[in-house]
C-alpha positions as CSV (number, residue, x, y, z in Angstrom):
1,X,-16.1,-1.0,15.3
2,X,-14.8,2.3,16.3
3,X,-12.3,4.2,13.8
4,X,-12.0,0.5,11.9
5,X,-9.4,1.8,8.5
6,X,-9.7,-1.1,5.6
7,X,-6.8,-1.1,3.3
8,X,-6.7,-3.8,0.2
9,X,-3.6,-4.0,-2.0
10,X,-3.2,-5.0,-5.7
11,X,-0.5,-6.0,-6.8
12,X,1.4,-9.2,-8.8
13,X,3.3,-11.6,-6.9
14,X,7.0,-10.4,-6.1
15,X,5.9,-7.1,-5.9
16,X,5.4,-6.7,-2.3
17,X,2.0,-6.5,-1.4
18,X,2.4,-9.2,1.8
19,X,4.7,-8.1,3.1
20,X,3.1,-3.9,2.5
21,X,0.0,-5.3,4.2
22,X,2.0,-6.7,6.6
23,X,4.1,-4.0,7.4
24,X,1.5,-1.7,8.0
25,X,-0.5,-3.9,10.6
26,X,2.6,-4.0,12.4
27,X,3.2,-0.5,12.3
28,X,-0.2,0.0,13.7
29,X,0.2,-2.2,16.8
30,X,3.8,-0.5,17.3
31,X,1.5,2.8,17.8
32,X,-0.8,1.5,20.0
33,X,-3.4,0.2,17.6
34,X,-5.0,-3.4,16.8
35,X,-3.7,-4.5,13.5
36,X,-4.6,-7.2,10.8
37,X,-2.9,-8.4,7.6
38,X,-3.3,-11.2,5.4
39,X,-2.6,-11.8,1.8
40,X,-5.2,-13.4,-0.8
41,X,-3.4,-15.2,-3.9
42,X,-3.7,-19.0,-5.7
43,X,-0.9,-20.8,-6.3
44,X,0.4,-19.0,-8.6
45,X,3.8,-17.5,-8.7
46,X,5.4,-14.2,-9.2
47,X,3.5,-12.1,-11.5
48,X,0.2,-13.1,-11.3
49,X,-2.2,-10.9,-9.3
50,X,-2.5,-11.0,-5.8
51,X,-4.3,-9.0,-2.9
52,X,-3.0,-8.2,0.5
53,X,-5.3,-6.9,3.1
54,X,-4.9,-4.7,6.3
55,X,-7.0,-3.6,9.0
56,X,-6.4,-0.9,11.8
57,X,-8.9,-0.3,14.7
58,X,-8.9,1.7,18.1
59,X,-10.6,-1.4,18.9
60,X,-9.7,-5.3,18.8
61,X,-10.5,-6.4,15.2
62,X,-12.9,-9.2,15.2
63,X,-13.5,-9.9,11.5
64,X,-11.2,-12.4,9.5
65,X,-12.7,-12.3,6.3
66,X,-11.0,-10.5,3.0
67,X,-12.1,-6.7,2.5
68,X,-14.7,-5.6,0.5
69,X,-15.2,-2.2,1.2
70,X,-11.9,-0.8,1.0
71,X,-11.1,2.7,2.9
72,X,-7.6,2.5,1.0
73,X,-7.3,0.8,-2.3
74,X,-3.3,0.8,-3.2
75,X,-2.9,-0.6,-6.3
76,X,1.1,-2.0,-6.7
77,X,1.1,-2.3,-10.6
78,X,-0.8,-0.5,-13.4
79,X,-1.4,-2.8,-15.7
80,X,-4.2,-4.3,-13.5
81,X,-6.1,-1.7,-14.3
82,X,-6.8,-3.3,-18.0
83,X,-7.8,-6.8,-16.0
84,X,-9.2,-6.5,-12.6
85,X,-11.7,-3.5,-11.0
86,X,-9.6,-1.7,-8.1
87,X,-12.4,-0.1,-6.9
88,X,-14.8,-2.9,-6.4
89,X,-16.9,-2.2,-3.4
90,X,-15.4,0.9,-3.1
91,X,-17.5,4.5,-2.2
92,X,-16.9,8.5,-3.4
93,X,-14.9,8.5,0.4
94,X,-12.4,6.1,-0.6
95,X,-8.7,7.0,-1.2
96,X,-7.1,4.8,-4.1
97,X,-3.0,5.4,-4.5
98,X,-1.4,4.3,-7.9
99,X,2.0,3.3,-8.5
100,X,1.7,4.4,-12.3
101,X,3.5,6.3,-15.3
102,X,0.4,7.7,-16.4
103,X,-1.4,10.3,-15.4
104,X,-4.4,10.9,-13.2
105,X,-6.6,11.6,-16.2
106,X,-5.3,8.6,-18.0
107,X,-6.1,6.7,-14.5
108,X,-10.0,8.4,-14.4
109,X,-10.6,7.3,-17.7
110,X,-9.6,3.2,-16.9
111,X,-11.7,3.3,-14.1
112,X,-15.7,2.5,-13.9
113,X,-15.8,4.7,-10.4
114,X,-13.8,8.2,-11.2
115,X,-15.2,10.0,-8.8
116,X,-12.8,8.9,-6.4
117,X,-9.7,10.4,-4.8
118,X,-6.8,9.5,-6.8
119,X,-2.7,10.0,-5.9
120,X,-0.2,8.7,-8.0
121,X,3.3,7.8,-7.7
122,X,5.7,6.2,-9.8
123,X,7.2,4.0,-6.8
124,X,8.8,1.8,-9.5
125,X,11.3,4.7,-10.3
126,X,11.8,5.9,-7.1
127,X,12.3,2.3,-6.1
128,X,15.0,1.3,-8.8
129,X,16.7,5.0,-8.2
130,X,17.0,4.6,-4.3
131,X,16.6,0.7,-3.5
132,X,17.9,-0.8,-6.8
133,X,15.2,-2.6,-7.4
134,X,11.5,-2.5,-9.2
135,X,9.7,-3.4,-6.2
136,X,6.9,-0.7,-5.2
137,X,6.0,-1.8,-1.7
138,X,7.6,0.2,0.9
139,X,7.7,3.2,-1.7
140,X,4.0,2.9,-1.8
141,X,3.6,3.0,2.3
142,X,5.2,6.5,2.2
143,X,1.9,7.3,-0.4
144,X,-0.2,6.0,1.7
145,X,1.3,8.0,5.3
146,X,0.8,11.3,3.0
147,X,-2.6,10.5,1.6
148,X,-4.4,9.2,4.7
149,X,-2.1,10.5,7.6
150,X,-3.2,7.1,9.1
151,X,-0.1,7.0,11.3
152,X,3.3,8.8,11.9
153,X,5.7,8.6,9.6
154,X,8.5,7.8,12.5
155,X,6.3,4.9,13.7
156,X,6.2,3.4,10.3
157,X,9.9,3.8,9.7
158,X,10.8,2.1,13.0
159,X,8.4,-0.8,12.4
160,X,9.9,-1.2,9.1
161,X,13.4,-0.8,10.3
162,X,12.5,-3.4,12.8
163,X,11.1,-6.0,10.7
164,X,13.7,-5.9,7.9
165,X,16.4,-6.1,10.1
166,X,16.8,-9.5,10.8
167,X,16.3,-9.9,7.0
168,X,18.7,-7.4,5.6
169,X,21.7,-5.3,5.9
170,X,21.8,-1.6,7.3
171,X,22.7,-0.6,3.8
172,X,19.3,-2.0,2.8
173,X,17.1,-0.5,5.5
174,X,18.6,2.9,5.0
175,X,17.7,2.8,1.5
176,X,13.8,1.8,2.1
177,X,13.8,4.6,4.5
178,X,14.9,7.3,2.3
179,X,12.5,5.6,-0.5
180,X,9.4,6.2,1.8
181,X,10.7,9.3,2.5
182,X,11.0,10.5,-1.2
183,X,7.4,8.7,-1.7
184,X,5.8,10.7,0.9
185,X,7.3,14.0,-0.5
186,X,6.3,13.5,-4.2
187,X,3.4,11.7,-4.3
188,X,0.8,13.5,-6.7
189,X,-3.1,14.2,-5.3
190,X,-6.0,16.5,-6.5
């Protein structure tokens, strides 16, 4: 499949990564592009870790199966690090995006892969400082539009603006916004 980008999010319930997945897959068919997004989780309940998957082709998307050669790896919460193996089925191409406190170095030396290419973020900051809230998500789509420049930043921020809106205030949309923003700006790479 022709110019077929694999994204697979980490995260913990409550934290987003659905409706991240989600997000982006509809941000992709805004701009033109087939989109897919689906999240993978048990019946557990907030906290315990999920995966979200998303898929953007030139092409229609033809597979509906969960991701396991990741382009993208985004990786919601740090502490899955000491549990689960992010880059599973991952390759030296792939792009992997942190929300983390630590450092890259700290990162390279949890993972089994480190030759990868690593950006970190602390969206949980930026979040609580601009949303008011913990929750990485958006934050960690602004990461993402800088470390991959899979799509343009206004056509991300209109499909976001357009999905929450029937969810949430103005107030509320304005502040995601300038969180992607402030992601996209400081986000840390090699």
């Amino acid at each position: 499949m022709a110019n077929l980008i694999e994204v697979r999010w980490h995260g913990r319930g409550g934290q987003g990564a659905k409706t991240a997945a989600m997000l982006l897959a509809e941000a992709a068919i805004e701009e033109g592009k087939h989109g897919q997004a689906f999240p993978e989780y048990g019946p557990e309940r907030t906290g315990a870790p999920v995966r979200g998957y998303t898929r953007i082709s030139d092409e229609q998307i033809r597979i509906h199966s969960a991701i396991q050669n990741p382009n993208v790896v985004i990786v919601l919460d740090q502490t899955l690090l000491d549990t689960i193996d992010v880059t599973e089925g991952t390759t030296s191409e792939s792009v992997l995006i942190f929300n983390t406190s630590l450092t890259k170095d700290q990162i390279r030396k949890k993972l089994k892969n480190s030759d990868r290419k690593i950006y970190i973020l602390n969206a949980n900051q930026i979040a609580q400082e601009e949303i008011g809230r913990p929750i990485p998500n958006t934050v960690m789509l602004g990461a993402l539009m800088k470390a991959t420049g899979l799509m343009q930043m206004d056509t991300l921020l209109n499909g976001l603006t357009k999905k929450f809106k029937h969810k949430f205030s103005q107030q509320v949309i304005d502040k995601n916004i300038k969180a992607v923003k402030r992601a996209y700006e400081e986000v840390e790479s090699e």
